[in-house]
C-alpha positions in Angstrom: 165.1 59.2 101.0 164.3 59.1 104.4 160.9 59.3 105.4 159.2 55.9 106.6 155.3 56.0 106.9 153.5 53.4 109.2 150.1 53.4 109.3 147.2 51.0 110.3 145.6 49.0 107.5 142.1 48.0 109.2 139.8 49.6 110.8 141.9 51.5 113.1 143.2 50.6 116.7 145.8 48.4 115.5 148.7 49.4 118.2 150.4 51.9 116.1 151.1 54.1 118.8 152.8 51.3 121.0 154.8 51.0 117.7 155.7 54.1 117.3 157.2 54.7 120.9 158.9 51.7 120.1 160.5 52.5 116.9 161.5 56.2 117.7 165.1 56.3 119.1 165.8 55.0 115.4 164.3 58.4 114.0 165.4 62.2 114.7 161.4 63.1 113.7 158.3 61.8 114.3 155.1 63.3 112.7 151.5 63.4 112.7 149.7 63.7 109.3 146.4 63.6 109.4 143.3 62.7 112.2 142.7 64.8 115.4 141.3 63.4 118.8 139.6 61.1 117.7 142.4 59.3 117.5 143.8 57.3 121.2 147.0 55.9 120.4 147.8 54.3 123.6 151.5 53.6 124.9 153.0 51.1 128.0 155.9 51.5 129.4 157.3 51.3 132.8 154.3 50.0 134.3 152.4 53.5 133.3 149.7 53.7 130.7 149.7 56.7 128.6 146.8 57.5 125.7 147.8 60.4 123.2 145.3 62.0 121.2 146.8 64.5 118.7 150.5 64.6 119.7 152.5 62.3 117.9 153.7 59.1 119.9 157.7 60.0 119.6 157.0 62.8 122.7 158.2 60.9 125.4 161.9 60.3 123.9 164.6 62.5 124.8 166.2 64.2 121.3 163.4 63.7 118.9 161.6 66.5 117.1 157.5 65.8 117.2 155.7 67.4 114.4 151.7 67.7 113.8 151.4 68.6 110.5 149.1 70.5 108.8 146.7 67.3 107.5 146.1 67.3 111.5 142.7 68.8 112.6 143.3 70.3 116.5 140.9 70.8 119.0 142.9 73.4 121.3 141.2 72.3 124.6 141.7 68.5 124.0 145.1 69.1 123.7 146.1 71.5 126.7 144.6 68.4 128.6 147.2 66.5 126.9 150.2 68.8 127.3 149.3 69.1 131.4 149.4 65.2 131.4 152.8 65.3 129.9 154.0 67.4 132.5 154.4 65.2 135.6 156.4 63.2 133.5 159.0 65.7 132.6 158.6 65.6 128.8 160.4 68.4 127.1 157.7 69.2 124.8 158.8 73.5 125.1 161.2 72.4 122.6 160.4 69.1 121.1 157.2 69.8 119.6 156.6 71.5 116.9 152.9 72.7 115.2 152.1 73.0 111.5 150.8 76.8 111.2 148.7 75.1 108.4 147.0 73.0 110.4 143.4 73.6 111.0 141.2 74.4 114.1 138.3 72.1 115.8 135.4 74.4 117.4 133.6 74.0 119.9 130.6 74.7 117.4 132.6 71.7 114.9 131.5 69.5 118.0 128.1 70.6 118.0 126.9 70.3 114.3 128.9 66.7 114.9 126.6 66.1 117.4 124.0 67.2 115.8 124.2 66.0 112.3 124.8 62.4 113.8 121.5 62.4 115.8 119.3 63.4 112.6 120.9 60.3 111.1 118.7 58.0 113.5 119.7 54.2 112.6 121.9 55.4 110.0 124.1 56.8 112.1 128.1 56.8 111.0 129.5 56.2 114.5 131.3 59.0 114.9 133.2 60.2 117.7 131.3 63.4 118.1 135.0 65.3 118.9 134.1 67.7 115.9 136.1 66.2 113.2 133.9 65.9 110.4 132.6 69.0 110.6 136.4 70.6 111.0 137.4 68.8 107.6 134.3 70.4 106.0 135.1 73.7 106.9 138.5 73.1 105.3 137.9 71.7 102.0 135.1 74.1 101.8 137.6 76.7 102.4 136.0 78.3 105.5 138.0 76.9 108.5 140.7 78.9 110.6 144.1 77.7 110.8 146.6 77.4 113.4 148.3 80.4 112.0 145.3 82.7 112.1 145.3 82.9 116.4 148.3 85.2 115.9 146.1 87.4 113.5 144.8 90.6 115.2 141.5 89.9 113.6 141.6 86.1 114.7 138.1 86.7 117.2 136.7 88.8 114.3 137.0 85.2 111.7 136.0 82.9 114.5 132.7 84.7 114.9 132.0 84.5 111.5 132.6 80.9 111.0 130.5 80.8 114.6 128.0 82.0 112.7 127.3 80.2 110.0 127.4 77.3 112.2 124.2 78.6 114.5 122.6 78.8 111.1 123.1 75.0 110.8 122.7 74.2 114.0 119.3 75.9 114.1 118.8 73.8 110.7 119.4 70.7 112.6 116.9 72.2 115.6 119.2 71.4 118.1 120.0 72.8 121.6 123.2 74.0 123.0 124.6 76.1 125.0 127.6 78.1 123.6 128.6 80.2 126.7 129.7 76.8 128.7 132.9 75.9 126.0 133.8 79.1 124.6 135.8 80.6 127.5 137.9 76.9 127.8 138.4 77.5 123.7 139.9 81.2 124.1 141.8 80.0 127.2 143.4 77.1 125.3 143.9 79.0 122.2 146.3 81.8 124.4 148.5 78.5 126.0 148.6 77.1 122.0 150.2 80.3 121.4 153.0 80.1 123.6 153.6 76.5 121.7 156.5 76.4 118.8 154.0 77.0 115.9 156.3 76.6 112.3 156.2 76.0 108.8 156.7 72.6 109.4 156.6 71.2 105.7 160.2 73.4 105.6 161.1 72.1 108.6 160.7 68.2 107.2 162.2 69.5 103.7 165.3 70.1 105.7 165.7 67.5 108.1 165.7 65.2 104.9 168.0 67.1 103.3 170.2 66.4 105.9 169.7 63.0 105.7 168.4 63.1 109.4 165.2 60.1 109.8 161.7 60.9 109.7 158.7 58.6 111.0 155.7 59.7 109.7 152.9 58.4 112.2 149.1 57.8 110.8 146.0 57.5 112.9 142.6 55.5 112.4 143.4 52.9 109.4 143.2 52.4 105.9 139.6 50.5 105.8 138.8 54.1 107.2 139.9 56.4 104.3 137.8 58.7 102.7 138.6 57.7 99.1 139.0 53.8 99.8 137.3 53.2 103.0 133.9 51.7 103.9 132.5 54.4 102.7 129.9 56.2 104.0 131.2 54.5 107.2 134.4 56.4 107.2 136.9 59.0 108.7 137.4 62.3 107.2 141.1 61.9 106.2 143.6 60.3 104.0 144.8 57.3 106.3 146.8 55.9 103.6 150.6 56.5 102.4 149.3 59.2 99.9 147.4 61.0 102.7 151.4 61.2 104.0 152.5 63.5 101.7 149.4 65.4 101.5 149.3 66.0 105.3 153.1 66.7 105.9 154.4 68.4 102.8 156.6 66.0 101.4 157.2 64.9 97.9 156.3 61.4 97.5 160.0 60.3 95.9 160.7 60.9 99.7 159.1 57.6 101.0 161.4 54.8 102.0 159.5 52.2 104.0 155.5 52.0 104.6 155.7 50.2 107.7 152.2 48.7 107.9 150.5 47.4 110.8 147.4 44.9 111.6 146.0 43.0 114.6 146.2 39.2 114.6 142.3 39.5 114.4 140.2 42.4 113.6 137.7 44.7 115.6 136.0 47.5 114.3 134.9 50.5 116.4 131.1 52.2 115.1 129.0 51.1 112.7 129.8 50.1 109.0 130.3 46.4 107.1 132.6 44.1 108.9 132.5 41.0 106.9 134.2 38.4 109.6 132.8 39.8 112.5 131.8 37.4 115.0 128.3 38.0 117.5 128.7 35.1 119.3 131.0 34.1 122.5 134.5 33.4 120.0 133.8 36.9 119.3 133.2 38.2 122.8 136.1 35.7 124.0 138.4 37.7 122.0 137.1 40.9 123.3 137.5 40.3 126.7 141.3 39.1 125.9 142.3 41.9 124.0 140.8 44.5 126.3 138.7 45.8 123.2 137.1 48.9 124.1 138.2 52.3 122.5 140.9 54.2 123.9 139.2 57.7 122.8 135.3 56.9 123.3 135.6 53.7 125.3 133.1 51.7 123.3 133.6 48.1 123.4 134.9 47.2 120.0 133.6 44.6 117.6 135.6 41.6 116.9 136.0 39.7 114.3 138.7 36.9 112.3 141.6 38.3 110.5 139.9 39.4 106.8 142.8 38.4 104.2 141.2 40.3 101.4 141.1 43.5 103.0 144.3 43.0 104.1 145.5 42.4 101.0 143.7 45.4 99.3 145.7 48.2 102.2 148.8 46.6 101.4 148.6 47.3 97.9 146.7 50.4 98.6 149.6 51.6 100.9 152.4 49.9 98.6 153.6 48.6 102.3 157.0 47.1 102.6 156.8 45.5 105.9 154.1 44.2 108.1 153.5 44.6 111.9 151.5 41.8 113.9 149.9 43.0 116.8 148.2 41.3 119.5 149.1 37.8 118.5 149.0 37.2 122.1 145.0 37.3 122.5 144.3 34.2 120.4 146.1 32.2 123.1 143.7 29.4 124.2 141.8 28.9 120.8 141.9 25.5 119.5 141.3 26.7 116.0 142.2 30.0 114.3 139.9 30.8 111.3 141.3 33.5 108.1 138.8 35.0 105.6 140.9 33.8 102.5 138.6 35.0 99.8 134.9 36.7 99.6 131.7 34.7 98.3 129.9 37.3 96.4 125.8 37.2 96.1 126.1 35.6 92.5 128.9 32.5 93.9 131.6 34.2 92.8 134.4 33.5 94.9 137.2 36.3 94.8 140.1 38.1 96.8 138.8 41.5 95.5 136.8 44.3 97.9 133.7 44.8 96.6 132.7 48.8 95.1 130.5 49.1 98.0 130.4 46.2 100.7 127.1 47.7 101.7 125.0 46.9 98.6 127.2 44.2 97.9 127.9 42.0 101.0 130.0 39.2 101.0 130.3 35.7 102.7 133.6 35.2 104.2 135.6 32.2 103.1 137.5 30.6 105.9 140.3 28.7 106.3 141.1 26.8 109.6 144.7 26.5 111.1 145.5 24.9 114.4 145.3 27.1 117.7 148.3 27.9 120.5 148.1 28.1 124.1 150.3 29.4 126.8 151.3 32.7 128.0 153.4 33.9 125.5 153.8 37.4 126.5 156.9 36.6 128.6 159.0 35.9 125.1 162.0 37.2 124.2 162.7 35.9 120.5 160.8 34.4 117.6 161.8 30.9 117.9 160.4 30.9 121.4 156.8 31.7 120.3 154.6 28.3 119.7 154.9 26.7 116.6 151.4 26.9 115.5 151.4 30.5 116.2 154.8 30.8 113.7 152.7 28.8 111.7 150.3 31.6 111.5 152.8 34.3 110.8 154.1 32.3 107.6 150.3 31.6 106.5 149.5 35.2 106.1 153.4 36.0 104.7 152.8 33.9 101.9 149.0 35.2 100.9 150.4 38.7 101.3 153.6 38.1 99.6 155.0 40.5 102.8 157.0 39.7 105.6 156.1 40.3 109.0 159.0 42.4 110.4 158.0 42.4 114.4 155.3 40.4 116.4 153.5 42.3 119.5 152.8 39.8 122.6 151.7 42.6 124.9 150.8 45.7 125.3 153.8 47.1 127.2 156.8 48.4 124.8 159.3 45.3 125.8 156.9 42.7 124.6 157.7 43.5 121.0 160.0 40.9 118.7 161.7 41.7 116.1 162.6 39.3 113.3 165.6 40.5 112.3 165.9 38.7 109.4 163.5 40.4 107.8 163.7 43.9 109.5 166.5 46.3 107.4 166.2 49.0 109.4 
């Protein structure tokens, strides 16, 4: 059918909402399925920056429906502030976006246990970004969280106070101090505007539109090396990042996947704490930072950096059963002599293997490397894949033929024209 899922297979911050925006006048829908603010999907165009948090990355085109499904978690203040920065720009979001009834609410209490559960960790910390997720997802597997649909209950204030509840009980657990009076009146404000909002049964909605053979994106946010099944865990999101978490968070049946459009940085960075087996604390590392502009989008934490890690790369692809990749970033290794690749993991024993390890906390790994030759030049003024250096093509074919996958598009730049496509390999 006609869904296509693209989705980030590292740790997150891979560029998919630059890709997104880029791909969208090819789709009549683009949706959400799982994640909440702490996701920053940034987008360039027109010499204006634009960072979206929960709203899916298809809002700024003309025509297309935008859909948060119900795997998204919502914080209702975070996104009034991101519906008032849409509106100097004219976006038609009255009738282009479109909320899952199903989809569950972020507290401002969810943001306190966050915050408080993550400083009783000490040193052990998970890195979170303290916006309440977590805690949100909790409430909802453990069947005690308030959906979008319950603010048009009568007895909506009546539920919240008894989930508000239980959460002082925690909170006073956890000994920590807080002050519920200064977020609760910006909550019950936001809530009001999010009623006013086109709130559906969007897993109908996306039923249809494929019935009618009309396109659907479906847009993920943090990556697949953040999954809560087959993560880094404990060092992990609350979600299912993958293609699975898809269906799950949208309402679709699975036969209705087309293409899993997967995307990855020429390098990697990691955002938190957690294992990060090529990461690099020494001045290559910080080189690359400073190129790529690594700091988070939603936090603004500088980012660790680290060479591309071919293993785990190969483990989300088959995780994801992706179908073509996306390059981003190739751009920041300009100026490097050499370019290393983890190939293949040294385990503790000498094994050498392309395998994750069960836990790469009590089983770390020694990254094997492999050196290629280095590019230079500004490459961000390109226009078409034969133009790019040839060590840098070099690159692309290195990691097509470990992955078995081609690389469908190459990003030299963060703005939405610096984007290549290979048609050759692109069907779409």
């Amino acid at each position: 059918m006609n869904l296509d899922v693209l989705l980030g297979l590292q740790w997150g911050d891979e560029g998919k909402g630059k890709i997104v925006d880029f791909l969208a006048p090819k789709y009549q829908l683009v949706a959400r399925f799982q994640g909440g603010p702490n996701a920053g999907h940034t987008l360039e165009f027109d010499g204006i920056k634009h960072v979206l948090h929960q709203i899916p990355s298809g809002i700024f085109h003309e025509g297309i429906q935008n859909v948060i499904g119900n795997g998204v978690v919502i914080d209702p203040v975070v996104f009034m502030k991101e519906i008032e920065a849409l509106k100097p720009y004219g976006v038609p979001y009255q009738r282009n976006l479109f909320i899952s009834k199903k989809a569950h609410l972020i507290l401002p209490t969810h943001r306190l246990l966050d915050a408080a559960s993550e400083a009783a960790k000490g040193k052990e910390k998970i890195g979170s970004t303290l916006r309440g997720i977590g805690p949100a997802y909790m409430d909802k597997t453990g069947r005690n969280g308030l959906r979008v649909g319950d603010i048009l209950s009568p007895d909506f204030k009546k539920r919240y106070q008894k989930l508000v509840d239980k959460h002082k009980g925690l909170l006073e657990f956890y000994r920590y101090e807080y002050d519920l009076n200064e977020s609760e009146p910006a909550f019950f404000e936001a809530i009001e505007q999010l009623k006013e909002l086109r709130l559906a049964d969007t897993e109908y909605m996306l039923s249809e539109a494929l019935q009618q053979g009309k396109r659907v994106l479906a847009e993920g946010a943090q990556g697949t090396l953040l999954d809560i099944e087959f993560g880094s865990y404990p060092y992990v999101t609350s979600s299912h990042t993958t293609t699975a978490g898809a269906c799950i968070g949208l309402g679709v049946a699975p036969k209705a996947v087309h293409e899993v459009l997967g995307i990855f940085k020429a390098y990697c960075t990691r955002v938190g704490s957690g294992p990060f087996p090529t990461e690099l604390n020494d001045e290559t590392g910080e080189a690359i930072r400073r190129a790529g502009h690594e700091f988070g989008s939603t936090t603004g934490r500088s980012r660790r950096c680290g060479w591309l890690d071919l293993p785990a790369l190969r483990y989300a692809c088959m995780l994801n059963g992706v179908t073509q990749l996306f390059m981003m970033k190739a751009d920041v290794l300009s100026g490097f002599d050499e370019i290393k690749v983890c190939t293949h993991y040294k385990l503790s024993d000498g094994t050498i293997t392309r395998q994750m390890p069960y836990c790469l906390l009590n089983e770390p790994v020694e990254p094997v490397y492999e050196t290629l030759p280095g590019w230079s030049g500004n490459i961000e003024a390109s226009t078409a894949y034969e133009d790019l250096p040839r060590n840098l093509r070099h690159y692309v074919n290195f990691i097509e033929e470990y992955l078995h996958l081609p690389i469908a598009l190459v990003s030299i730049g963060p703005d939405r024209a610096q984007t290549i496509l290979r048609k050759n390999v692109f069907s779409m």
